[in-house]
N, C-alpha and C positions, 0 to 999 in steps of 0.2 A: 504494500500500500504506500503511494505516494505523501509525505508529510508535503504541511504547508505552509506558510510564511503570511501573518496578515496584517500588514503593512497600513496604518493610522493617521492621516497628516491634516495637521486647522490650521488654518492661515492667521487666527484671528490671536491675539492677546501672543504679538509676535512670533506664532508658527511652533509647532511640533510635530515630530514626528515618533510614535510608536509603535517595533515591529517583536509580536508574539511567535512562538512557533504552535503551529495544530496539529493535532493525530492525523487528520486528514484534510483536503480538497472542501468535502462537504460540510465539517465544522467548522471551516473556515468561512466559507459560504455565509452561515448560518449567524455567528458573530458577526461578519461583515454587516448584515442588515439590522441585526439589533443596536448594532453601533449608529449607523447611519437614522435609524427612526431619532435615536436620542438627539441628535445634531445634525441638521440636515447642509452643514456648511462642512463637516470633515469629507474627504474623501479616503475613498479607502480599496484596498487592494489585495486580492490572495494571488497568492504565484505557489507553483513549484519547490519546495527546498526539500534539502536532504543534506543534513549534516553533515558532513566528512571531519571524524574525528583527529585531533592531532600526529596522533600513531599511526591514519592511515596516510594521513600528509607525508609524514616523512617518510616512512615505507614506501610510499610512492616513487618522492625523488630518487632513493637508494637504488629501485629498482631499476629507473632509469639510466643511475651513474652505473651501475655493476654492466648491465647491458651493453653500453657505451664501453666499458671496461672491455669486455669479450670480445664484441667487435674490432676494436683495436688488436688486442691478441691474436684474432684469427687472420685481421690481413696481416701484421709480422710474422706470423708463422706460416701462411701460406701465398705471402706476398699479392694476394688475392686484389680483385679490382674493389672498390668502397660497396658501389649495387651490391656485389654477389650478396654477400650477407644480409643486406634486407630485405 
């Protein structure tokens, strides 16, 4: 299931903006209008999110650098052309 991000902003008494995260799309949805009945000058928005936790941030990169790593390895070792390997 898709989470969701819902996103709060008034222009009035110099502007705000406030962003929740939802279980889902639909109670995002659902907030979105109970919010909007109370103040009909905010505007307001659900999008898509999906956290990406710190650990998998970095895990990411690393992946990336080891990879870059190997590749390197493989054209010195077989003097190979850059394409071959990807």
């Amino acid at each position: 299931m898709i989470k969701a991000l819902l996103i709060v902003t008034a222009m009035s008494n110099g502007g705000f903006d406030y962003k929740t995260e939802m279980p889902s799309m639909e109670s995002c949805m659902e907030a979105r209008t109970v919010v909007e009945k109370q103040n009909s000058e905010v505007k307001t928005l659900c999008v898509p999110y999906n956290r990406v936790s710190p650990e998998k941030e970095i895990r990411g990169a690393f992946d990336l650098f080891f990879d870059l790593i190997e590749r390197v390895e493989k054209i010195e070792d077989k003097g190979a052309c850059v394409k071959e390997g990807l």
